[in-house]
KEKE-3310 file (N, C-alpha, C; in steps of 0.2 Angstrom, whole numbers, plus 5000, padded with zeros to 4 digits):
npx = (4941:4946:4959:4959:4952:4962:4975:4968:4970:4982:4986:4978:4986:4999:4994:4990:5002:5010:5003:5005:5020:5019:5012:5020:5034:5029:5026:5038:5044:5051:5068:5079:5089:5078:5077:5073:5068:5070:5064:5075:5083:5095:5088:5076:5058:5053:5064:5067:5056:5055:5069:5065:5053:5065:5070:5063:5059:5065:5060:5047:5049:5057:5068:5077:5084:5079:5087:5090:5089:5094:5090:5088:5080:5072:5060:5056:5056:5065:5071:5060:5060:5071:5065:5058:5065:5066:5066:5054:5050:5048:5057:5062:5057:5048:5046:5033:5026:5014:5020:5027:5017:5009:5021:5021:5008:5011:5024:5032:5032:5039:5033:5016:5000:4991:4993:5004:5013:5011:5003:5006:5004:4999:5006:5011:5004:5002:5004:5007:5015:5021:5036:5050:5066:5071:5077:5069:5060:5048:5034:5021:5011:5002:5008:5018:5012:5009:5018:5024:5013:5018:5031:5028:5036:5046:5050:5058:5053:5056:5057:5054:5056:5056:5039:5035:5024:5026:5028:5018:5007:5014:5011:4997:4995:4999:4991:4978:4979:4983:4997:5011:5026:5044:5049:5063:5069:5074:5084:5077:5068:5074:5087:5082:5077:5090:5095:5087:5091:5104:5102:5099:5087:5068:5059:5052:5041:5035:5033:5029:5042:5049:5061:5055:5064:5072:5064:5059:5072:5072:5078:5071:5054:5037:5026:5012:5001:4995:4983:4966:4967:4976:4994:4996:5007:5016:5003:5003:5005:4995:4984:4984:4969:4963:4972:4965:4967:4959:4965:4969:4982:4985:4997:5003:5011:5018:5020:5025:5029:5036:5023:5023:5024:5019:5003:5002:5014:5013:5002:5010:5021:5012:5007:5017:5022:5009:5012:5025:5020:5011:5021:5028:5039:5039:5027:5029:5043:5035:5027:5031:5038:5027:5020:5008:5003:4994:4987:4986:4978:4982:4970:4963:4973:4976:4964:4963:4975:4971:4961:4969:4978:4969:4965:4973:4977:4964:4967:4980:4977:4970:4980)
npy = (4771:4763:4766:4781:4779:4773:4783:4791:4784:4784:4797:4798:4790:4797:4811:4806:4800:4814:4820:4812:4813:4826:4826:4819:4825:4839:4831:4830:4840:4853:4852:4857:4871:4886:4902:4918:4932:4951:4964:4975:4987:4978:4979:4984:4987:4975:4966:4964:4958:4944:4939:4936:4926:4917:4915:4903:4895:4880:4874:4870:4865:4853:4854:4862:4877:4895:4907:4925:4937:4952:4962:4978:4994:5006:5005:4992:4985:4986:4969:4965:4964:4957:4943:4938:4931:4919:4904:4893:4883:4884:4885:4898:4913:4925:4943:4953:4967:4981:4995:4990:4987:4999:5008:5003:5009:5022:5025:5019:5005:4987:4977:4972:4973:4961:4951:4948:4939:4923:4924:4919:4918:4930:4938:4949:4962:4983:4999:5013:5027:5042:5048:5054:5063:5061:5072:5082:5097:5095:5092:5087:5082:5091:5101:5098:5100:5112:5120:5116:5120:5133:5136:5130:5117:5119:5108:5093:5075:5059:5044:5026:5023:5030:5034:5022:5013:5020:5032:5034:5035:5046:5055:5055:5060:5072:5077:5074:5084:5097:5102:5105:5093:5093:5079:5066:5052:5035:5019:5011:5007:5005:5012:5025:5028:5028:5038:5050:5048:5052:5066:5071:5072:5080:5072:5054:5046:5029:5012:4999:4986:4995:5005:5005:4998:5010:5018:5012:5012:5025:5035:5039:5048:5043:5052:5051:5036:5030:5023:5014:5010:5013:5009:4995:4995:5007:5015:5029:5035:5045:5041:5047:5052:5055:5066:5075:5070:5065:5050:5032:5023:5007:4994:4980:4965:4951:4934:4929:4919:4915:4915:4902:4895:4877:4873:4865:4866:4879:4879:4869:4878:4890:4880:4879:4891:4898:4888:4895:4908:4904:4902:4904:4911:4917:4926:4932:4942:4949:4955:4962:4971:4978:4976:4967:4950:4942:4930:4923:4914:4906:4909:4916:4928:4929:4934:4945:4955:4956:4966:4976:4982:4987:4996:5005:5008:5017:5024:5030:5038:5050:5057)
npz = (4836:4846:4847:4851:4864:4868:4867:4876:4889:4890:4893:4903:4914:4911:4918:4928:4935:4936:4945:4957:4959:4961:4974:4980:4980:4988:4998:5005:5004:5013:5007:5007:5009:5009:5001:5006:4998:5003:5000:5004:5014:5025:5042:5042:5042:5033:5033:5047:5050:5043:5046:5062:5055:5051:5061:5067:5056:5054:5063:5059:5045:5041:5047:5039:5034:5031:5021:5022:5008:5004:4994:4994:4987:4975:4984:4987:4972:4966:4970:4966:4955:4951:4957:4948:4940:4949:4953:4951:4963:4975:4982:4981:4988:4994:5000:5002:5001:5005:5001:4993:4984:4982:4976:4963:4960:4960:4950:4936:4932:4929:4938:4936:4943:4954:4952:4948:4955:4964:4979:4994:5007:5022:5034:5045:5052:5054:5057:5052:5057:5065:5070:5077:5084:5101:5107:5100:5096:5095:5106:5104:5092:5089:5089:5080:5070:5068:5069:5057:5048:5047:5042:5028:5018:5023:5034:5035:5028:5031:5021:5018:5005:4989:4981:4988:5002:5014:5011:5005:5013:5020:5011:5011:5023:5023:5012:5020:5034:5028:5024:5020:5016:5018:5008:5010:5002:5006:5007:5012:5027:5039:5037:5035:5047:5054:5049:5053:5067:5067:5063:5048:5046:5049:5054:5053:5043:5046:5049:5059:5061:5063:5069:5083:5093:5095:5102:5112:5119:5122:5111:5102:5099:5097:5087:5087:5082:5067:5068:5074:5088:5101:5103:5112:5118:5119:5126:5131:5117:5108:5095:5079:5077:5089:5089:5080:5068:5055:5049:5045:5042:5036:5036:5029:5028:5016:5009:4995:4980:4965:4948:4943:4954:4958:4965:4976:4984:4986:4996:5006:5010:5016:5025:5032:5034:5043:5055:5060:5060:5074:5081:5099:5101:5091:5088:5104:5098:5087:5096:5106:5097:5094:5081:5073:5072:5059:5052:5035:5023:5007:4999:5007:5006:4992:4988:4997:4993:4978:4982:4989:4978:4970:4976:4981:4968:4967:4975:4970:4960:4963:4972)
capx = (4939:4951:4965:4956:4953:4971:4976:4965:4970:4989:4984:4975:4992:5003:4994:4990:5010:5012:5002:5008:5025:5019:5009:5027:5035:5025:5023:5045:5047:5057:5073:5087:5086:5075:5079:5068:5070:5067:5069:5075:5090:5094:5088:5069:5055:5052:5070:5066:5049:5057:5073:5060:5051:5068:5072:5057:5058:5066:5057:5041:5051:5059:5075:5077:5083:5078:5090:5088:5095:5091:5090:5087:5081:5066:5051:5057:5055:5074:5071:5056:5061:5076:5064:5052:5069:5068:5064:5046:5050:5045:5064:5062:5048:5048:5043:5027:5021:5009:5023:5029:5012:5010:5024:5016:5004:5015:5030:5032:5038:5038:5030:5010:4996:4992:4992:5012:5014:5009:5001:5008:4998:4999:5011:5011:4999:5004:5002:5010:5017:5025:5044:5056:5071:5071:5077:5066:5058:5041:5031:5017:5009:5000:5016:5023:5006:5009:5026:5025:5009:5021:5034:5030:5043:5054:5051:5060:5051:5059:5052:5056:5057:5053:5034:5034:5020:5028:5029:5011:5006:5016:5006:4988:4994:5000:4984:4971:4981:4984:5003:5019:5033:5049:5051:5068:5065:5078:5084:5073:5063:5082:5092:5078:5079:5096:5095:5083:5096:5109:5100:5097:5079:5066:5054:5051:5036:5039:5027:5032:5043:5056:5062:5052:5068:5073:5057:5061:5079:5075:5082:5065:5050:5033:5021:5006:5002:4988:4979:4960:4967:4985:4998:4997:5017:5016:4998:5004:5006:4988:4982:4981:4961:4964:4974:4962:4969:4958:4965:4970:4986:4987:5002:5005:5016:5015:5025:5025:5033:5035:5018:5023:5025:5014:4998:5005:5021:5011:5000:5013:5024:5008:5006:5025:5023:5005:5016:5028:5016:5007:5026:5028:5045:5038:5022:5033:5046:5031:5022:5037:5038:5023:5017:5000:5004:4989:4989:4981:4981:4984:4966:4962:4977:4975:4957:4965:4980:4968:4958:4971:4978:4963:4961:4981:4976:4962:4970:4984:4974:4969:4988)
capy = (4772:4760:4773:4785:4773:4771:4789:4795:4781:4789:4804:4800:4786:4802:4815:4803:4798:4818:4822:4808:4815:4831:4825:4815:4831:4841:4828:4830:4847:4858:4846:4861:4879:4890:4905:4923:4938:4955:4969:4981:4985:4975:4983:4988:4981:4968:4961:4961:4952:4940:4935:4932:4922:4913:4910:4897:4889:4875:4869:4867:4865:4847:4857:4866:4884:4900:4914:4931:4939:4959:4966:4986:4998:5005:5003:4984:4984:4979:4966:4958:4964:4952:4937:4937:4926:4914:4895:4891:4874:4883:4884:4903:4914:4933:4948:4957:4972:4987:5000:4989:4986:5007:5009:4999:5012:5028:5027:5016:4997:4980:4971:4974:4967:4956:4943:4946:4934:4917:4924:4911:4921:4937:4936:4954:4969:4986:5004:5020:5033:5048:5047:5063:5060:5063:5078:5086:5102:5094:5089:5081:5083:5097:5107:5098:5103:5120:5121:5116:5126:5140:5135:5126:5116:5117:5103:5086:5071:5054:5040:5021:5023:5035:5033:5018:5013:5025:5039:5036:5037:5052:5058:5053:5062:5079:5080:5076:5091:5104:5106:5105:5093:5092:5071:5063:5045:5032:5013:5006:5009:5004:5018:5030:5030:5029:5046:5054:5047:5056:5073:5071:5075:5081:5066:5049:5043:5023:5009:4993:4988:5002:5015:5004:4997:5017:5022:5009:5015:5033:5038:5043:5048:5044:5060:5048:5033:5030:5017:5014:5012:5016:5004:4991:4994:5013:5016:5034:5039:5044:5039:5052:5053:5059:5073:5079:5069:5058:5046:5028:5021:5001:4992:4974:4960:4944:4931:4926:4916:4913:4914:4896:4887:4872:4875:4857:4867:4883:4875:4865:4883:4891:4877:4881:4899:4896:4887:4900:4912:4903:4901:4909:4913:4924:4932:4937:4945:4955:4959:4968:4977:4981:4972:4962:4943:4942:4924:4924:4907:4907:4911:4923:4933:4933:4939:4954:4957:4959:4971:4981:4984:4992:5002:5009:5012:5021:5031:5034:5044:5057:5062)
capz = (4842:4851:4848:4855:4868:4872:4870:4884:4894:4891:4895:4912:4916:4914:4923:4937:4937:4938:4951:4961:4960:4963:4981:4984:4981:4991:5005:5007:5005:5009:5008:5007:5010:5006:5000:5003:4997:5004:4995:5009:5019:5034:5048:5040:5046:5031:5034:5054:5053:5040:5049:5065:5052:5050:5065:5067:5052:5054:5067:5054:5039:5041:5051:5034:5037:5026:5024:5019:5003:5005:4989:4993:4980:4974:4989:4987:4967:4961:4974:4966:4948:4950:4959:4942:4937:4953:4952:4956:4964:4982:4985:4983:4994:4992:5005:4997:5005:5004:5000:4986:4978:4981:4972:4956:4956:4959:4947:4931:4933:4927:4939:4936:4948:4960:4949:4945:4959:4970:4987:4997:5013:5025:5042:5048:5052:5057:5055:5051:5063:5064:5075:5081:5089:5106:5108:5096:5099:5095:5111:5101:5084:5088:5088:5074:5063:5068:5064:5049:5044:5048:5039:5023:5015:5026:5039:5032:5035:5028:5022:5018:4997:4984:4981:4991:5007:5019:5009:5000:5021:5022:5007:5013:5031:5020:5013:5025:5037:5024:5026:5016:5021:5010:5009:5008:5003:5008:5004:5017:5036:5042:5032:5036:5058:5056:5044:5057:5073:5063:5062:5043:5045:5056:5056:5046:5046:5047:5052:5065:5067:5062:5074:5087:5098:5098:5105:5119:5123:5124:5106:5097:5099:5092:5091:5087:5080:5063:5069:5077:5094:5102:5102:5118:5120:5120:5130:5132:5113:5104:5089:5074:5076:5095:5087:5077:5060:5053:5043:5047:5039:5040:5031:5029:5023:5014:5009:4986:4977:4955:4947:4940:4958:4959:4971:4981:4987:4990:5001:5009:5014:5018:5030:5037:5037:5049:5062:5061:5065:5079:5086:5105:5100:5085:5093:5105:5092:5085:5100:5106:5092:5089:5075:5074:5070:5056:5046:5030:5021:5001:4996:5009:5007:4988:4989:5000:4990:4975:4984:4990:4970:4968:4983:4980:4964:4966:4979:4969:4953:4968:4973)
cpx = (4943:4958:4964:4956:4958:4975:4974:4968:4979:4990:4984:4982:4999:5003:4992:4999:5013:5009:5004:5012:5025:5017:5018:5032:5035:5026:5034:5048:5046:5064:5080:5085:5084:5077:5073:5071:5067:5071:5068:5081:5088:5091:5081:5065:5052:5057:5068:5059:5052:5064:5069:5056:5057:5071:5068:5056:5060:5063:5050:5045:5058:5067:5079:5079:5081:5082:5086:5090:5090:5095:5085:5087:5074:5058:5051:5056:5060:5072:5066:5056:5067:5072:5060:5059:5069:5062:5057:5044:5049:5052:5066:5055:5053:5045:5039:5024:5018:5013:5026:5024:5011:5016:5024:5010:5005:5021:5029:5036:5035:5034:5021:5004:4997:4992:5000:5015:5012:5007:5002:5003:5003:5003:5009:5006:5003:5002:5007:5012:5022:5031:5047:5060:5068:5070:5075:5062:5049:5038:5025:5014:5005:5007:5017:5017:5007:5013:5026:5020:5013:5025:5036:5037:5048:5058:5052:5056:5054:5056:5058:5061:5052:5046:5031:5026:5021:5028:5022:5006:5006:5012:5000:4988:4996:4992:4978:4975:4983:4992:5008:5025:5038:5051:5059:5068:5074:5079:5077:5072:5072:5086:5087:5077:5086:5097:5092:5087:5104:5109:5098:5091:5076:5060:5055:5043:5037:5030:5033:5035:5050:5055:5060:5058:5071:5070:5060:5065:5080:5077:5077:5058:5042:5026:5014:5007:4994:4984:4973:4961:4975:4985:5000:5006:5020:5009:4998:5002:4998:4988:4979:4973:4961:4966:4972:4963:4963:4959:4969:4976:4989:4990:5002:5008:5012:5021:5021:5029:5030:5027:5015:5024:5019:5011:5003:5011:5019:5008:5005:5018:5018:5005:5011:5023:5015:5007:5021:5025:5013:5015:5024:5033:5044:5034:5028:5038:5041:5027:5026:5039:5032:5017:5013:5002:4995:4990:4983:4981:4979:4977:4963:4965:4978:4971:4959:4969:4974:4963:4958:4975:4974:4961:4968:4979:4969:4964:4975:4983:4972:4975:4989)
cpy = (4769:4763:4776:4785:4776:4776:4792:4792:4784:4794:4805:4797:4794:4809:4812:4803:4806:4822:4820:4811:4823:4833:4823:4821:4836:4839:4829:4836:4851:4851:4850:4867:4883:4899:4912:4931:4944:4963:4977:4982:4981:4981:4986:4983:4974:4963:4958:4955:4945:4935:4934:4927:4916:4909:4904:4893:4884:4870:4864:4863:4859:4849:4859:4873:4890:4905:4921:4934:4946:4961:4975:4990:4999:5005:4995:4983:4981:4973:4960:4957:4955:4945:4935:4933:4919:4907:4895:4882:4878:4885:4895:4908:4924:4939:4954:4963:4979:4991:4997:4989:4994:5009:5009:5005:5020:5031:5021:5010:4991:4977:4978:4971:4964:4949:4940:4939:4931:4920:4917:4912:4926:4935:4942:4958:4973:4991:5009:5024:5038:5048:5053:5060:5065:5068:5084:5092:5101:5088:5084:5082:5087:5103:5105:5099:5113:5124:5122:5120:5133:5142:5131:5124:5114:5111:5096:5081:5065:5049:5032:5019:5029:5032:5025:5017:5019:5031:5040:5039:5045:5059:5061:5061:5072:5080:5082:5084:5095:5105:5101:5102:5092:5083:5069:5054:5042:5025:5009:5012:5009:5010:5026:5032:5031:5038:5051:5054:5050:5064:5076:5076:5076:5075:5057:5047:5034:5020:5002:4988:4993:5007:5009:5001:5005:5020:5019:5010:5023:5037:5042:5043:5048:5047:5055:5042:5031:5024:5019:5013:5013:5007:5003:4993:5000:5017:5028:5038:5037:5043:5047:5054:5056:5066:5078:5078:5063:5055:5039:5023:5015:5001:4984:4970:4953:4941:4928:4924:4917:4912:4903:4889:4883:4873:4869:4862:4872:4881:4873:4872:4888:4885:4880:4888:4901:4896:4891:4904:4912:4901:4906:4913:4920:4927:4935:4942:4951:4959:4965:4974:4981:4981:4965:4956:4944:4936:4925:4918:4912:4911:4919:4930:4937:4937:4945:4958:4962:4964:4978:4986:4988:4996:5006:5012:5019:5027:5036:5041:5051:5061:5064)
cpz = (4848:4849:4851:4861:4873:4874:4873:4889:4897:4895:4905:4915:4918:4920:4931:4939:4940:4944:4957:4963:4962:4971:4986:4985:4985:5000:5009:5010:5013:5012:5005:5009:5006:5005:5001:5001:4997:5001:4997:5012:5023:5038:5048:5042:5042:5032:5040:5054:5050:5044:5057:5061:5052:5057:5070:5065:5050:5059:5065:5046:5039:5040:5044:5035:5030:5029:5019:5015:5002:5000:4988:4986:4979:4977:4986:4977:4962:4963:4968:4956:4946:4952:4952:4936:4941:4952:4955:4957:4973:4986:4986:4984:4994:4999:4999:5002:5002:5002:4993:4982:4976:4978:4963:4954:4955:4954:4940:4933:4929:4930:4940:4941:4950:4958:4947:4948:4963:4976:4991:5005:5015:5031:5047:5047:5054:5054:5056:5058:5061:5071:5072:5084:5096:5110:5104:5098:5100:5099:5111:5095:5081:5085:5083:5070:5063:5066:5058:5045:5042:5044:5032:5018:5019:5032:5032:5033:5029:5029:5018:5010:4995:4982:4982:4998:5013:5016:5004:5007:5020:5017:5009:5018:5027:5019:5016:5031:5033:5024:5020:5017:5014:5011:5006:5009:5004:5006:5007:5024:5036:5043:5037:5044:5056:5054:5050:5064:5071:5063:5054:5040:5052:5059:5052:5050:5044:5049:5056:5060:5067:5066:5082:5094:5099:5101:5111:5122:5123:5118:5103:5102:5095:5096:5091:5081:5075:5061:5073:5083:5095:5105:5110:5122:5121:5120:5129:5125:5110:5097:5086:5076:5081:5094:5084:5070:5060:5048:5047:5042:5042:5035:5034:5024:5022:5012:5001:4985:4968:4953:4946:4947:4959:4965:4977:4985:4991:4997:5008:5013:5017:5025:5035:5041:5042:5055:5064:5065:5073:5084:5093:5103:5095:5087:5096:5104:5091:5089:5105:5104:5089:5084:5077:5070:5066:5050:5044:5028:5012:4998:4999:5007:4998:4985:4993:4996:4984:4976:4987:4984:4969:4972:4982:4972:4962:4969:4975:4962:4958:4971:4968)
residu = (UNK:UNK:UNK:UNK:UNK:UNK:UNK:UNK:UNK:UNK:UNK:UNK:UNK:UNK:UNK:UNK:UNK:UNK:UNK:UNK:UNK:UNK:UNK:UNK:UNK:UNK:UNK:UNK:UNK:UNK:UNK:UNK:UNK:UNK:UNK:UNK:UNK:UNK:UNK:UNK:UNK:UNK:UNK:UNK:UNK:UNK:UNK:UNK:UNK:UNK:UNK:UNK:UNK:UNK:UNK:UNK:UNK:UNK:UNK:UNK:UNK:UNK:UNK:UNK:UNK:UNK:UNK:UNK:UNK:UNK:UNK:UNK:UNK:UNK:UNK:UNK:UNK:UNK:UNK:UNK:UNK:UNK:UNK:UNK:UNK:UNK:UNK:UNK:UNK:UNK:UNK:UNK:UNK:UNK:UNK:UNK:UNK:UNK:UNK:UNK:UNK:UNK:UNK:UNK:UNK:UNK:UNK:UNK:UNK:UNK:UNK:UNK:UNK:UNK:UNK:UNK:UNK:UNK:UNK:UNK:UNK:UNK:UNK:UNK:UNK:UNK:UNK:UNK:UNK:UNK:UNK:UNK:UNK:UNK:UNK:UNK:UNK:UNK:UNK:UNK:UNK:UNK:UNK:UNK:UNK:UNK:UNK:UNK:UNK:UNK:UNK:UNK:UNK:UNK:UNK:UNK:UNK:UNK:UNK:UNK:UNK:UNK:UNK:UNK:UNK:UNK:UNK:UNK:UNK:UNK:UNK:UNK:UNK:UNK:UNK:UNK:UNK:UNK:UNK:UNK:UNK:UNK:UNK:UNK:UNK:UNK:UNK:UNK:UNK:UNK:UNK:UNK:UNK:UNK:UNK:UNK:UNK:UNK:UNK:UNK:UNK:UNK:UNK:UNK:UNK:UNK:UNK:UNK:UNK:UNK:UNK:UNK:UNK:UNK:UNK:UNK:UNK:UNK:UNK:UNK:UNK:UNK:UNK:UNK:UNK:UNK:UNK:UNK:UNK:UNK:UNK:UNK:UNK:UNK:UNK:UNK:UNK:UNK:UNK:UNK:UNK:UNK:UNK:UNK:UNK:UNK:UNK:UNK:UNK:UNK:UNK:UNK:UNK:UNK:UNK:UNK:UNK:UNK:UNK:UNK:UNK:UNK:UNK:UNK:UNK:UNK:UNK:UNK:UNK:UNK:UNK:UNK:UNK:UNK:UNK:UNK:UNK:UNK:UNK:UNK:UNK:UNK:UNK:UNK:UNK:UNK:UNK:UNK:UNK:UNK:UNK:UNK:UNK:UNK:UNK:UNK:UNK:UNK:UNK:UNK:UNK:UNK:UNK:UNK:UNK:UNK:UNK:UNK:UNK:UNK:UNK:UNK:UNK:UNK:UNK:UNK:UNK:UNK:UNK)
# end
């Protein structure tokens, strides 16, 4: 009995000594740079949201800075195939979004569920839209439906990655209007305005904040946007519903880390990435752009994610 005893008392003495060390650790962090990885070109809109993400985060993160290591491929999938090796000491923070997880349920991959990785919380909202270059011959989406009814096939329209978020969109938006477009998928949002300001193609359909500084300089145009009201920043352009589409194509981001990081670290970036959000410096970033500051925290955001797994995959057995 007095063994017994002593080795519980063991027992409690160690896990108290590791939780201690895990509170001390926690209560420090971060105490170098943090590392994320977005698994997109530059110039898409999980890079752009994320380097606005960095440039604030030292000001919560005990002047700590986070850089970005864009790993393109896939609808983000190389990206996060390679992170299911990265340290789960909190040190590396991952970009998760709706085109990667619709990926998972469109093509064959490794990473499986919403449970492959740590929901650290949700940053960004946005939605879908359909962008033309400027001098496009399509005046507004009536016309580009009509066109294309006329000519199936043969209108282009580009998207972020091969059966990625942008391109399951582009999917939805085929279906519900009846028509036929030929898709050329790309590395990223980024790659894909640039493909459409080239002449490439005749559309991309993209969500914020891609494309959205060429809107603003005059380069593109967007025919409507597939949201439940129009975008504050372009009052002018209608929402899909107005046009006589109904369907509503929301996208968002998140920030995960290694299934194995300790909650104590979670927490404590999920603290960080809050104050980020509630920055002026970032609002403003997103509001510019477009895109709806939406903080999640750890719980809520993995009760969403889990929700949305199963809402992409039921979508996806109907395409």
């Amino acid at each position: 009995m007095k063994k017994s005893l002593l080795v519980l008392l063991m027992v409690a003495v160690l896990m108290s000594g590791l939780f201690a060390q895990g509170a001390s650790e926690a209560a420090s962090f971060p105490s170098k740079t943090v590392e994320a990885t977005v698994g997109w070109s530059a110039g898409g809109g999980g890079d752009i949201v994320f380097r606005a993400l960095a440039d604030v985060f030292p000001k919560y993160a005990n002047g700590q800075t986070m850089i970005i290591k864009n790993v393109p491929g896939a609808s983000g999938i190389t990206g996060a195939v390679e992170f299911l090796d990265a340290s789960a000491d909190g040190y590396a923070v991952m970009h998760w979004n709706n085109a990667s997880m619709a990926k998972t349920h469109l093509s064959e991959t490794v990473i499986k569920g919403a449970d492959t990785f740590k929901t650290v919380c949700q940053v960004v909202s946005s939605y879908n839209y359909l962008v033309v270059r400027e001098d496009s011959k399509y005046q507004s989406l009536q016309d580009f439906l009509a066109d294309v009814k006329a000519n199936p096939g043969k209108v282009t329209c580009g998207n972020a990655g091969a059966n990625g978020g942008n391109h399951l969109a582009a999917l939805i938006f085929q279906k519900e209007t009846g028509i036929e477009l030929t898709h050329v998928p790309y590395s990223g949002g980024g790659p894909a305005i640039t493909g459409l300001l080239a002449g490439e193609v005749d559309c991309v359909m993209a969500n914020a904040p891609e494309g959205i500084a060429n809107v603003q300089n005059g380069q593109l145009r967007i025919l409507a946007v597939f949201s439940e009201n129009r975008y504050s920043a372009f009052p002018e352009v209608p929402t899909g519903k107005e046009c006589g589409v109904d369907c509503v194509l929301p996208q968002w981001r998140t920030v995960v880390v290694p299934q194995d990081t300790p909650d104590e670290i979670v927490a404590k970036l999920a603290e960080i990435f809050k104050q980020c959000c509630e920055d002026p410096q970032f609002v403003d970033a997103m509001t510019s752009l477009s895109v709806e500051v939406t903080y999640k925290d750890s719980k809520d955001a993995t009760a969403f994610m889990k929700s949305e797994d199963k809402r992409f995959a039921e979508l996806a057995a109907t395409l």
